[in-house]
DOMARKE-203543 format. One record per residue (C-alpha): residue number from 1; residue in one letter; z, y, x. Coordinates in steps of 0.001 Angstrom, whole numbers. Last residue first. Layout:
marfi	torkol	Z	Y	X
NUM	A	Z	Y	X
...
This chain:
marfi	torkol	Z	Y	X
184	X	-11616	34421	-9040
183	X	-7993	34306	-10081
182	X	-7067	31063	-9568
181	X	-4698	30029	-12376
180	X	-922	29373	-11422
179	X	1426	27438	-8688
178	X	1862	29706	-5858
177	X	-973	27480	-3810
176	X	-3621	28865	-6643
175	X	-4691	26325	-9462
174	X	-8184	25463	-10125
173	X	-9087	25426	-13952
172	X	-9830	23313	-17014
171	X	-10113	24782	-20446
170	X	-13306	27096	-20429
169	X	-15074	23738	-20801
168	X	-15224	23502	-17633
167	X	-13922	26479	-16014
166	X	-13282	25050	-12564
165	X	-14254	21492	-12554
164	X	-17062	21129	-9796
163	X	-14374	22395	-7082
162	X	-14935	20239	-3882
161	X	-13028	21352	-1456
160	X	-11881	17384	175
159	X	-15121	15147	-1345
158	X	-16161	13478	-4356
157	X	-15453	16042	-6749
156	X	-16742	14318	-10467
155	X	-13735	12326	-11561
154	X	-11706	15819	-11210
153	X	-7642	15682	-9903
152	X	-5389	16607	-11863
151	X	-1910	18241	-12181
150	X	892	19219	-14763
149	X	1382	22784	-14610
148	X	5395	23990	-13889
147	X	4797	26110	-11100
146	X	2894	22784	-9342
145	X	3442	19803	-11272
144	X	3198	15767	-10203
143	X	3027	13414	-13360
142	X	5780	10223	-13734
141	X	4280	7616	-16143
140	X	6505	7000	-19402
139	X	3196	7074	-21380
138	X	4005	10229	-22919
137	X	4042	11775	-19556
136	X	7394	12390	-17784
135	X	7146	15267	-15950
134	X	7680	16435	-12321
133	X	8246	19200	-9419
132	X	6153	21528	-7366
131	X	7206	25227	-7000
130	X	10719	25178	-5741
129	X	8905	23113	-2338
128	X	7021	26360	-1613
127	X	2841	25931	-757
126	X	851	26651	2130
125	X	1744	23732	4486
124	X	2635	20901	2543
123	X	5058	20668	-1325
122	X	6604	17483	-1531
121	X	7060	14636	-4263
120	X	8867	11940	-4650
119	X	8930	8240	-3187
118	X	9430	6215	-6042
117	X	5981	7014	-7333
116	X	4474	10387	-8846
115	X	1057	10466	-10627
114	X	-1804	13418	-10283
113	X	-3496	13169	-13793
112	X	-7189	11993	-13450
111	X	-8898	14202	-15246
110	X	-12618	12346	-16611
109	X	-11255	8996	-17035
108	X	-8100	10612	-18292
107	X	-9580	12767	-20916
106	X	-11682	10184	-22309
105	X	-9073	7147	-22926
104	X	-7226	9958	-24534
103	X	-3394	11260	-22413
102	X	-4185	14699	-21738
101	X	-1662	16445	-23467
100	X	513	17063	-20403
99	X	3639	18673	-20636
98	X	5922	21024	-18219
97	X	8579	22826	-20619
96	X	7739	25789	-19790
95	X	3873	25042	-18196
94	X	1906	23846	-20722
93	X	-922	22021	-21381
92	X	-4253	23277	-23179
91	X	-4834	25325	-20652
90	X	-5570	22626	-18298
89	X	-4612	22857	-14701
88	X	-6525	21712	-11390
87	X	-5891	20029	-8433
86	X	-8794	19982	-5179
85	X	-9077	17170	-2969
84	X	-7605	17745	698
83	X	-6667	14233	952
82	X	-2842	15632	705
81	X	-3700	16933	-2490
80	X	-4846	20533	-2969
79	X	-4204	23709	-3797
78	X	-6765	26669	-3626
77	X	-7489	29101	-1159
76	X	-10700	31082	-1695
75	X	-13514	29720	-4415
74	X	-15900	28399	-1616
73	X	-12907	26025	-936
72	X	-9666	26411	1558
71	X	-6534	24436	1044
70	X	-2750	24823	470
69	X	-830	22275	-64
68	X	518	19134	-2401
67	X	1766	15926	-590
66	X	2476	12982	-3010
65	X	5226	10887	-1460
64	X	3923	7915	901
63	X	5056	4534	-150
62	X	4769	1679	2692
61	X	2192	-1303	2358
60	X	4096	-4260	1576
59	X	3591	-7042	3627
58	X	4771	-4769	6803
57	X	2138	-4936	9848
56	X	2560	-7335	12725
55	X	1520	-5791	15875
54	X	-532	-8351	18117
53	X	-3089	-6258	19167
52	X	68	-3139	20331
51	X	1754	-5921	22282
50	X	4808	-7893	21405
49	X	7828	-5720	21507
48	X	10040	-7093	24087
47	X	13644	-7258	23890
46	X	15982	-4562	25863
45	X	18601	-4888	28481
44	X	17119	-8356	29043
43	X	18776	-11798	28759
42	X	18893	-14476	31001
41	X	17245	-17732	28993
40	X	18849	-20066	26807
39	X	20328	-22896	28688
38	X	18171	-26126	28061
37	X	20308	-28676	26006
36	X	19188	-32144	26962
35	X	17244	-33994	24244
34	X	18153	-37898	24553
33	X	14725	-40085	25757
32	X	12720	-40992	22271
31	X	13006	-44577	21508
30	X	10582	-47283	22044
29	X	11641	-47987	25477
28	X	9167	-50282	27681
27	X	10668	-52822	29656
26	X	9712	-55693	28602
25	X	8018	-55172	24821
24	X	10686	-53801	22760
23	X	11153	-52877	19191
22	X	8623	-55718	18447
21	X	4836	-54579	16925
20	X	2607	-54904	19853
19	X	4981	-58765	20716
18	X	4314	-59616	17091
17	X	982	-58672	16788
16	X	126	-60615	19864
15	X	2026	-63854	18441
14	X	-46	-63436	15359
13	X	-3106	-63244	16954
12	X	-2415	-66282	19231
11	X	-1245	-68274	16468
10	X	-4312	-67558	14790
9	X	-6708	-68535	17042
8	X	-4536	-72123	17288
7	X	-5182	-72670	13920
6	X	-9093	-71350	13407
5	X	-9418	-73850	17227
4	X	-7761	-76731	15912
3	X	-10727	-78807	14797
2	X	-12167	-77957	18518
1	X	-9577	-79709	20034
């Protein structure tokens, strides 16, 4: 008996992993049990928002139009962006036909022009919506213009009122809410 042992071993573990492995083993289904069709349930008069922490924001962040308005600096009113950030003309642009001739590497990191997207333009508290329009820089980008003046914003002004680029150069200059130079 003992020379048949390995054999006989074997036929039990194969028999074993037969019966684990068969479709059936007795009484045991190894088939999932039918789905039954829940009905859906009773409908409200209005569906639930899901709660203000669980809010699901858009993917694409939506498009604000530039605001331009009136705002108050140690020069007087002034306008602004809708941050409150001063805009300023250059001389050396004009008004009739709008164009901007600050387009060097230099002049842009320094005046950053005040750019236009799909969603337009608007004139805030303070200032009349006949006085702000648009130009097409000689890049093809779309520049915001109040009474015609293409518009920046300073590099240097790091906060809303700041005016650290009126007169520089005796070419740059704040602009008024009506659209012209800031008589100071």
């Amino acid at each position: 008996m003992l020379k048949s042992l390995p054999t006989m071993l074997w036929v039990i573990g194969a028999t074993v992993a037969v019966a684990a492995l068969s479709p059936a083993v007795g009484n045991v289904a190894t088939t999932a049990p039918p789905v039954v069709a829940q009905p859906p349930p009773p409908a409200t008069s209005a569906p639930s928002a899901p709660p203000p922490s669980k809010a699901v924001k858009p993917a694409v962040p939506v498009e604000e139009p530039v605001v331009i308005k009136a705002g108050t600096t140690k020069l007087g009113l002034v306008a602004v962006d809708a941050e409150g950030f001063t805009l300023y003309l250059s001389v050396l642009d004009s008004k009739n036909p709008s164009k901007s001739v600050c387009v060097s590497k230099a002049c842009l990191a320094a005046w950053k022009p005040v750019y236009v997207k799909k969603a337009g333009i608007v004139a805030g508290a303070g200032v009349s919506q006949a006085k702000v329009g648009t130009l097409v820089r000689p890049d093809k980008d779309i520049q915001a213009t109040l009474g015609g003046w293409p518009l920046y914003r300073f590099a240097k002004d790091k906060k809303p009122g700041d005016v650290l680029g009126e007169g520089l150069k005796g070419t740059w200059h704040v602009l008024s809410p009506a659209g012209t130079r800031l008589n100071r």
